[in-house]
C-alpha positions as a printed NumPy array, in Angstrom:
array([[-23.758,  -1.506,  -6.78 ],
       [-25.653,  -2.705,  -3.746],
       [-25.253,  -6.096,  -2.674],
       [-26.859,  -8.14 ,   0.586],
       [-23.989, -10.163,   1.289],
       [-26.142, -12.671,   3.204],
       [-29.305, -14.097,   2.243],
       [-30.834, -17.662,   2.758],
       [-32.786, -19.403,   0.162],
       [-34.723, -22.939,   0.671],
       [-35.534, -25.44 ,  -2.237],
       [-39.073, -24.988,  -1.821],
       [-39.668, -29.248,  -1.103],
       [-37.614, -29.005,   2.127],
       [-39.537, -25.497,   3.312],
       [-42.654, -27.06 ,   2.938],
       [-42.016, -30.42 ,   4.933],
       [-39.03 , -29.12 ,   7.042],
       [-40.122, -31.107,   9.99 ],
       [-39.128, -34.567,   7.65 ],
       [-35.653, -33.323,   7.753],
       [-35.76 , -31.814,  11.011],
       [-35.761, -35.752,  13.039],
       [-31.667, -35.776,  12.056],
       [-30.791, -32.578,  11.877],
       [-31.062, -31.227,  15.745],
       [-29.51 , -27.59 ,  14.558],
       [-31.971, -27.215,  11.517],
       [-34.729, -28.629,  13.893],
       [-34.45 , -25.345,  16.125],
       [-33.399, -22.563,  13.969],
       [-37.119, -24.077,  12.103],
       [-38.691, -24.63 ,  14.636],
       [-38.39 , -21.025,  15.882],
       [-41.458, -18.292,  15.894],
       [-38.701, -15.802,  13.829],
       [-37.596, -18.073,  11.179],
       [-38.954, -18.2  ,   7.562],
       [-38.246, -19.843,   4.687],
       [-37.668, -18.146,   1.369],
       [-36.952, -19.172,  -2.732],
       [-34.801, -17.62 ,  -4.973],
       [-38.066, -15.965,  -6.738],
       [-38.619, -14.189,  -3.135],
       [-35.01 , -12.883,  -2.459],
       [-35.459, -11.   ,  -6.425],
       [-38.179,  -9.545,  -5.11 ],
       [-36.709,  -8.646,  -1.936],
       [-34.17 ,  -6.961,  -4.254],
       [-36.303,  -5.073,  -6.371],
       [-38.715,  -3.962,  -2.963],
       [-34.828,  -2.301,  -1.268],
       [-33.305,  -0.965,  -4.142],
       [-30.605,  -3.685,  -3.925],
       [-28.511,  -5.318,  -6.704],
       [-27.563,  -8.427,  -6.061],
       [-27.917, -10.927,  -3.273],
       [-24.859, -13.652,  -1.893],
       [-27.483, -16.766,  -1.251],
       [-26.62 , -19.743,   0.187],
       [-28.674, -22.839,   1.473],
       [-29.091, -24.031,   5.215],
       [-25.389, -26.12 ,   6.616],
       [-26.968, -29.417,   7.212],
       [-25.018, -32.282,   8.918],
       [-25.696, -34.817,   6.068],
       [-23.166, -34.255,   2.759],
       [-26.243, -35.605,   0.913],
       [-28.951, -33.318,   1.707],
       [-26.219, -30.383,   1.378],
       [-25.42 , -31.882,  -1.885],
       [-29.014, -31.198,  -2.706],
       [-29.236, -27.626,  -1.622],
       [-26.219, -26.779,  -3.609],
       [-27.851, -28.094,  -6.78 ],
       [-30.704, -25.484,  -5.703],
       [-28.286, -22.563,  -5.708],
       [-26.796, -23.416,  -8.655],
       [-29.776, -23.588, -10.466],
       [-31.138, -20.254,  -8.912],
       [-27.978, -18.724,  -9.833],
       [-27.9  , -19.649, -13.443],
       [-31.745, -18.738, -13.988],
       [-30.86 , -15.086, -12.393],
       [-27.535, -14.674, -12.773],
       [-27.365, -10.802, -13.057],
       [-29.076, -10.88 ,  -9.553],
       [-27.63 , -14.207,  -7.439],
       [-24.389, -14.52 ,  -6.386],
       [-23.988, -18.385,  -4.844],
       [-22.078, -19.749,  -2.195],
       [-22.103, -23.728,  -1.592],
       [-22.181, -25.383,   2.58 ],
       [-21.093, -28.68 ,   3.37 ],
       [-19.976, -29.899,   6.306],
       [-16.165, -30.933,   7.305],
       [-15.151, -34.5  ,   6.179],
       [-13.244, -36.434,   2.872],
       [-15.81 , -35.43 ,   0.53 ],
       [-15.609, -31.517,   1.493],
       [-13.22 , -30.597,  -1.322],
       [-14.754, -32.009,  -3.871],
       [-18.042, -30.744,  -3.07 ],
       [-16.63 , -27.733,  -3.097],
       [-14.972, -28.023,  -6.136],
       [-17.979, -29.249,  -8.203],
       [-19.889, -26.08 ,  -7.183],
       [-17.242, -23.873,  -7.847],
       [-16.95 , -25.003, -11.305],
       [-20.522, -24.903, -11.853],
       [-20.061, -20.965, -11.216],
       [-20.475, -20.565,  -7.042],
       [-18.098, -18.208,  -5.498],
       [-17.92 , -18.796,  -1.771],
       [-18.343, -21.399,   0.982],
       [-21.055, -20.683,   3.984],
       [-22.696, -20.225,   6.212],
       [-21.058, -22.886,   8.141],
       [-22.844, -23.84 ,  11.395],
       [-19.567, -25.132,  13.931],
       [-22.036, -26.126,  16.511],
       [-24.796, -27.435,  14.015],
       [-22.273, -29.124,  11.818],
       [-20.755, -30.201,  14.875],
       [-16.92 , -29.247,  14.375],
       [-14.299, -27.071,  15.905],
       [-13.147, -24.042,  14.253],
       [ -9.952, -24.495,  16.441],
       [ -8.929, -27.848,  15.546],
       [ -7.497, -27.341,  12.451],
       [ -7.286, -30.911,  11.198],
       [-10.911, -30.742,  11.304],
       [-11.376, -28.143,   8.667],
       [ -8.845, -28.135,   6.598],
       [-10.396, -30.09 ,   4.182],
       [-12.494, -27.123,   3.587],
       [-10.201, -24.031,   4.36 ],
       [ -7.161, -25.912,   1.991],
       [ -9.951, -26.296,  -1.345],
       [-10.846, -22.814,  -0.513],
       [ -6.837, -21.209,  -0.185],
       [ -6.836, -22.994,  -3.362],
       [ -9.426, -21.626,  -5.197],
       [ -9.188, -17.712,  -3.668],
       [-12.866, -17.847,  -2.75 ],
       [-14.203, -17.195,   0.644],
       [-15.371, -18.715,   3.762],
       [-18.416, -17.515,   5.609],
       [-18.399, -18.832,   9.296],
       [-21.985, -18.53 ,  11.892],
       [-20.312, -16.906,  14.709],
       [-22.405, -15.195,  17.798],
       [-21.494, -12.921,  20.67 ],
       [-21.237, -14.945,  23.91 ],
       [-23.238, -12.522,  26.347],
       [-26.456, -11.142,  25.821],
       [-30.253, -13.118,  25.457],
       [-30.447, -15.8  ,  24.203],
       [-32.404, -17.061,  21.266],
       [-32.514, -20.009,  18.703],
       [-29.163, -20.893,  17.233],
       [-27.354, -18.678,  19.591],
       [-24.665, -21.398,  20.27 ],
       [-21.495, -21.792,  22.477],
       [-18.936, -21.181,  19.951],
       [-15.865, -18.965,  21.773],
       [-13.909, -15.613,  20.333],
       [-10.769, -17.62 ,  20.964],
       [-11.774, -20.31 ,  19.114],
       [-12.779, -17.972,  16.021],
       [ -9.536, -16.243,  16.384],
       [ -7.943, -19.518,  16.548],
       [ -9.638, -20.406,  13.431],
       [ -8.206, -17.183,  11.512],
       [ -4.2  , -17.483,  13.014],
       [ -4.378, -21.005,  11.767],
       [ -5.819, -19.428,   7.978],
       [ -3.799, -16.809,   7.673],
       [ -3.882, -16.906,   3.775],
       [ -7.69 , -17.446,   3.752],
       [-10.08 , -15.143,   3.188],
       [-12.989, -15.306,   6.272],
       [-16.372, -13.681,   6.55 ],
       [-17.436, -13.733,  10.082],
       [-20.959, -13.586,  10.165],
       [-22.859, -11.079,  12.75 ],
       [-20.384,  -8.791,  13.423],
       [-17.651, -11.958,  14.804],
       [-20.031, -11.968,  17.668],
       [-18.364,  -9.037,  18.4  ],
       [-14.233,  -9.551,  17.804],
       [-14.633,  -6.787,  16.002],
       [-13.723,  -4.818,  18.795],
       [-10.61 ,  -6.586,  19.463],
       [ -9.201,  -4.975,  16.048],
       [ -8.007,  -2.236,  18.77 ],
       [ -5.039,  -5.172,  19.652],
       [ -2.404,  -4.707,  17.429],
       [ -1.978,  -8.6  ,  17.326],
       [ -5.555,  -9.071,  15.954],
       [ -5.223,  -6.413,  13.955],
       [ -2.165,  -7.773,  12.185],
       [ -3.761, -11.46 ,  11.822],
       [ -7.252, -10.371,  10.991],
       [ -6.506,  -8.636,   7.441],
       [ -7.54 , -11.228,   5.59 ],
       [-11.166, -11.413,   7.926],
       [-14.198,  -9.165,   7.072],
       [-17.46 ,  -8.845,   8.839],
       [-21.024,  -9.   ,   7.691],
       [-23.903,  -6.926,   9.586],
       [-26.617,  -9.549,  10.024],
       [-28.526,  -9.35 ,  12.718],
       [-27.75 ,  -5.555,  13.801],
       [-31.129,  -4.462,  14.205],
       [-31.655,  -7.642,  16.809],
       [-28.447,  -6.94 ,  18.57 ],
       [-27.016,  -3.362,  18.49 ],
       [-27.865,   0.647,  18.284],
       [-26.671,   2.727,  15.374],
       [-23.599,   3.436,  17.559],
       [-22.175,   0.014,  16.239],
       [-21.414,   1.667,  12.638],
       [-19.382,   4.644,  14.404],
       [-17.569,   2.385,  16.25 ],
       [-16.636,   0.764,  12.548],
       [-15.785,   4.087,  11.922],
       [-13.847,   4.702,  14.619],
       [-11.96 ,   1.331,  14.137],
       [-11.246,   1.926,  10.485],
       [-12.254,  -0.892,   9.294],
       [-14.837,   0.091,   6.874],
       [-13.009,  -1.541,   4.054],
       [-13.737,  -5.016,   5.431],
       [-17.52 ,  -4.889,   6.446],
       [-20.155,  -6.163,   4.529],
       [-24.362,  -5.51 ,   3.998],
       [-25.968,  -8.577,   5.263],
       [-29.523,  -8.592,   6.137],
       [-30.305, -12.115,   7.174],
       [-33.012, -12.118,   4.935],
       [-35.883, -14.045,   5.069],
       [-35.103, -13.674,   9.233],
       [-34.689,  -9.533,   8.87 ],
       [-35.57 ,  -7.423,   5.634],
       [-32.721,  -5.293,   4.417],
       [-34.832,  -2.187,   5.121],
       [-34.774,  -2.905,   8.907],
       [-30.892,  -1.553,   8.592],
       [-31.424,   1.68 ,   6.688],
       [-32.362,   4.086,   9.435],
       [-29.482,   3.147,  11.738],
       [-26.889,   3.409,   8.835],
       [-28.485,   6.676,   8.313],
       [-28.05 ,   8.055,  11.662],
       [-24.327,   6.517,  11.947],
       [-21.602,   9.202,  11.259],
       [-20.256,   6.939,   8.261],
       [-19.552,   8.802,   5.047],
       [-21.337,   8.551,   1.917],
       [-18.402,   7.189,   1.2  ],
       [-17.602,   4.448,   3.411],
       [-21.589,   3.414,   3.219],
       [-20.743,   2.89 ,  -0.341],
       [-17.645,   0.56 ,   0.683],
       [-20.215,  -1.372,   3.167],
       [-23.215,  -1.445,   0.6  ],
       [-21.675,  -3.192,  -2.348],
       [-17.568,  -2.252,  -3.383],
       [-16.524,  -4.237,  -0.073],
       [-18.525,  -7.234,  -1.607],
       [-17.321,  -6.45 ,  -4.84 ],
       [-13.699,  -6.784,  -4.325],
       [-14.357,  -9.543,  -2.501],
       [-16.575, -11.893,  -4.478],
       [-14.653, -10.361,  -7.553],
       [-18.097,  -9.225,  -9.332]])
């Protein structure tokens, strides 16, 4: 099975007056505001599917500020996700606060599997202080599901979105979850590499990585240096989609030394195990 572990989908009403949401939601405001962003539906991530020879797709709506409008989105992926069910896997977002849990509950039992993307910056909490999420990271221990968390590597261009967030704080974030399973989005913004610390190495099982953005970011020499870290078992497809097309990944995954095996681990039985599909 092949399975984009990260895909964003829109209710159609917000993509077409974004800038009426945009006045309270400064994070939303310039990830929509960009020249790279799009907006897609659930009806354009199944064809996205069928157009890469993909299986399924892990789609989740934007991590606004407001429990309300996130409330909304939710109901969007749930609905998407029952009308295509062979084809959508659904994760809910809502920011940290009292009413996290139960949010998170409701779409669980309405047949999401995940929580994510969380924005730290955009939802405008610290993934260090862990008062501040544990409303969300306790629900989630609870129900075995996982957490996707936006993180970005501190050096580099910049762009829209790229935000301030710190490795330490994102490895703070995992020591204080040990028992949590964590998706850090775009490669950790690179703590990836730190795997080569035994410490890391020993806290980070539970933590797997998604490949969004490569193609923006990194050479094909990223994947062998998966390889060489031996972590294969713990990275997941992720296009980014609508932002990147899964096809913009192929050729470098090609050219990597990976196995046909271990590409099958990163394609779909990583996301598998994981999302217990």
């Amino acid at each position: 099975m092949r399975i984009d572990s990260h895909v964003h989908i829109t209710p159609p009403d917000i993509s077409a007056n974004w800038e009426k949401y945009a006045g309270n939601e400064p994070y939303f405001s310039l990830i929509s505001g960009s020249k790279v962003n799009k907006f897609a539906s659930a009806e354009d991530v199944i064809t996205m599917l069928d157009d890469n020879n993909l299986d399924k797709a892990v789609v989740f709506a934007f991590a606004f500020r407001d429990p309300g409008l996130c409330r909304y989105v939710n109901d969007y992926v749930i609905e998407k996700v029952k009308e295509f069910p062979q084809r959508l896997v659904g994760f809910a977002v809502t920011p940290p606060g009292n009413e996290s849990g139960k949010e998170i509950n409701r779409c669980f039992c309405a047949g999401l599997k995940g929580v994510g993307e969380l924005f730290p910056q955009g939802q405008e909490f610290n993934p260090e202080n862990k008062k501040e999420t544990e409303a969300i990271t306790g629900v989630c221990k609870e129900l075995d599901i996982p957490l996707l968390l936006h993180v970005n590597e501190n050096v580099g261009h910049s762009y829209p979105g790229k935000t301030d967030i710190s490795l330490k704080q994102v490895e703070a974030f995992v020591t204080n979850n040990p028992d949590l399973k964590i998706i850090l989005a775009h490669f950790g913004g690179g703590l990836l590499f730190y795997e080569t610390m035994k410490e890391i190495r020993k806290s980070f099982v539970n933590v797997y990585y998604d490949i969004s953005g490569a193609p923006f970011l990194y050479d094909y020499r990223i994947y062998n240096m998966i390889n060489a870290l031996g972590i294969c078992d713990r990275i997941l497809f992720a296009s980014d989609f609508p932002i990147l097309s899964p096809s913009r990944y192929f050729n470098d995954l090609e050219k990597s030394n990976l196995t046909e095996n271990e590409k099958q681990l990163i394609f779909g039985k990583n996301a598998e195990r994981l999302f217990k599909i």
